[in-house]
KOLDREN-748375 format. One record per residue (C-alpha): residue number from 0; residue in three letters; x negated, y, z. Coordinates in nm, 2 decimals. Layout:
N
NUM / ala / X / Y / Z
...
# end
This chain:
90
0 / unk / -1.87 / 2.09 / -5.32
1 / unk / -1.97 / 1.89 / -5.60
2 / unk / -2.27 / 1.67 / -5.64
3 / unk / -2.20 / 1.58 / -6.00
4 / unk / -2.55 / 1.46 / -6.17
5 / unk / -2.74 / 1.44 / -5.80
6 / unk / -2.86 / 1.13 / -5.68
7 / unk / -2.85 / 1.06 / -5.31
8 / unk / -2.97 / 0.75 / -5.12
9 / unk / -2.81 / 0.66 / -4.75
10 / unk / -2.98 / 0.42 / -4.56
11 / unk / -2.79 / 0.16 / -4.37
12 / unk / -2.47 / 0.24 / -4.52
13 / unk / -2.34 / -0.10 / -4.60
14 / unk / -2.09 / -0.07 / -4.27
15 / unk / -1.97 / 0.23 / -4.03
16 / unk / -2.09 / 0.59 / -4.09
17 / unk / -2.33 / 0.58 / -4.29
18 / unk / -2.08 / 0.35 / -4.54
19 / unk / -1.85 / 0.63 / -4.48
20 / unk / -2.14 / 0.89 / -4.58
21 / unk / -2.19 / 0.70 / -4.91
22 / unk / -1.80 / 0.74 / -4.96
23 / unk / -1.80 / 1.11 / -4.94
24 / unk / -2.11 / 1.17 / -5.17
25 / unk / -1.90 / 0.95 / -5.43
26 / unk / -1.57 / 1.10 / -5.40
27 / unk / -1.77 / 1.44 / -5.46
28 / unk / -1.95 / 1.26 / -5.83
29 / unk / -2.28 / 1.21 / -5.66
30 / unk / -2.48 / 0.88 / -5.75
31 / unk / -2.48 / 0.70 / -5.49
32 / unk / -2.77 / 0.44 / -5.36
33 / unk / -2.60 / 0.21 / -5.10
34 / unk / -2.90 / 0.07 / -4.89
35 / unk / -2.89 / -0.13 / -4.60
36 / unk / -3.07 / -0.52 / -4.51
37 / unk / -2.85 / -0.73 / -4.68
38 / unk / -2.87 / -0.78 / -5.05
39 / unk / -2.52 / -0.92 / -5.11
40 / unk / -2.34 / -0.68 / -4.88
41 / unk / -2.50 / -0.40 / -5.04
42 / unk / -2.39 / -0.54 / -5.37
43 / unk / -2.03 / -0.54 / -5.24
44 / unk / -2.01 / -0.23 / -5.08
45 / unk / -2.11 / -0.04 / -5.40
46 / unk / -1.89 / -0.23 / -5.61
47 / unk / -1.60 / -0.15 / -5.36
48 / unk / -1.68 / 0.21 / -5.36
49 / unk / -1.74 / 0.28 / -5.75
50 / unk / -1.86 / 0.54 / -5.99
51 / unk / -2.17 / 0.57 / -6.05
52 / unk / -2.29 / 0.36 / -5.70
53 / unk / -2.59 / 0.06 / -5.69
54 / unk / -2.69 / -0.15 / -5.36
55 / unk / -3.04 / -0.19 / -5.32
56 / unk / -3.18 / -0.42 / -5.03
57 / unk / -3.42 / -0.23 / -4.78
58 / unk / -3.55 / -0.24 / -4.47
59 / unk / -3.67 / 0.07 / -4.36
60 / unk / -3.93 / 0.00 / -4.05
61 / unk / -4.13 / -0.17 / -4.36
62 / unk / -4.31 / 0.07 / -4.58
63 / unk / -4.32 / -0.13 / -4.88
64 / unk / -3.94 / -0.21 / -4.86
65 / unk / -3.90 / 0.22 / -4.90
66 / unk / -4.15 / 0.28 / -5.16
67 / unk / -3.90 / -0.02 / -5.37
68 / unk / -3.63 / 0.19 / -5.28
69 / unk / -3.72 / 0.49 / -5.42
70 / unk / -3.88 / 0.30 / -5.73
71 / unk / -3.57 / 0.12 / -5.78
72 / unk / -3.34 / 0.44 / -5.72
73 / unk / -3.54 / 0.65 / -5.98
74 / unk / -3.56 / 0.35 / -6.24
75 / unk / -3.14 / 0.40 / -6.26
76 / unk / -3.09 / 0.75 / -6.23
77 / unk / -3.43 / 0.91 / -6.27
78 / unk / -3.46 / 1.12 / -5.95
79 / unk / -3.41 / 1.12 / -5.59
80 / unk / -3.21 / 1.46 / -5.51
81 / unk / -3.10 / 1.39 / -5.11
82 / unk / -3.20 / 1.12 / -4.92
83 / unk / -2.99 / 1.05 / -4.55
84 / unk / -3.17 / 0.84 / -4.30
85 / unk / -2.87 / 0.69 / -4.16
86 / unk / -3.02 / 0.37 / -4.05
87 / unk / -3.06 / 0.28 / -3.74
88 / unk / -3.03 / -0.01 / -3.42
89 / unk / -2.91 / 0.06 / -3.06
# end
């Protein structure tokens, strides 16, 4: 499969599966948004996985924190093509 020239955002994927989500969306030339609650580790993990890949702080229990999201993800790449609501607590 290739996602060349799709944008996809995965939600807490600074750490575990949804890092390894991200992964796989850019080892198939997706754009990736990394998103997760921490700015910095966001930052990192994007950096670490490459290509065309930003981290973008968001919580997603807070409404306003989403609609930045998407704002900030469409501002970059100029659409939203898949979004995967990994995040999550237990």
């Amino acid at each position: 499969m290739n996602f060349e020239g799709k944008t996809v955002i995965v939600t807490g994927s600074a750490r575990g599966i949804g890092r390894i989500i991200a992964e796989k969306f850019a080892s198939l030339k997706a754009r990736v948004v990394i998103s997760d609650l921490d700015q910095e580790q966001v930052d990192q993990v994007a950096s670490e996985i490459g290509g065309e890949t930003i981290g973008i702080k968001a919580n997603v229990t807070d409404a306003g924190d989403i609609e930045s999201l998407f704002e900030k993800a469409r501002e970059k790449f100029g659409q939203i093509d898949i979004v995967v609501n990994n995040a999550g607590i237990t």
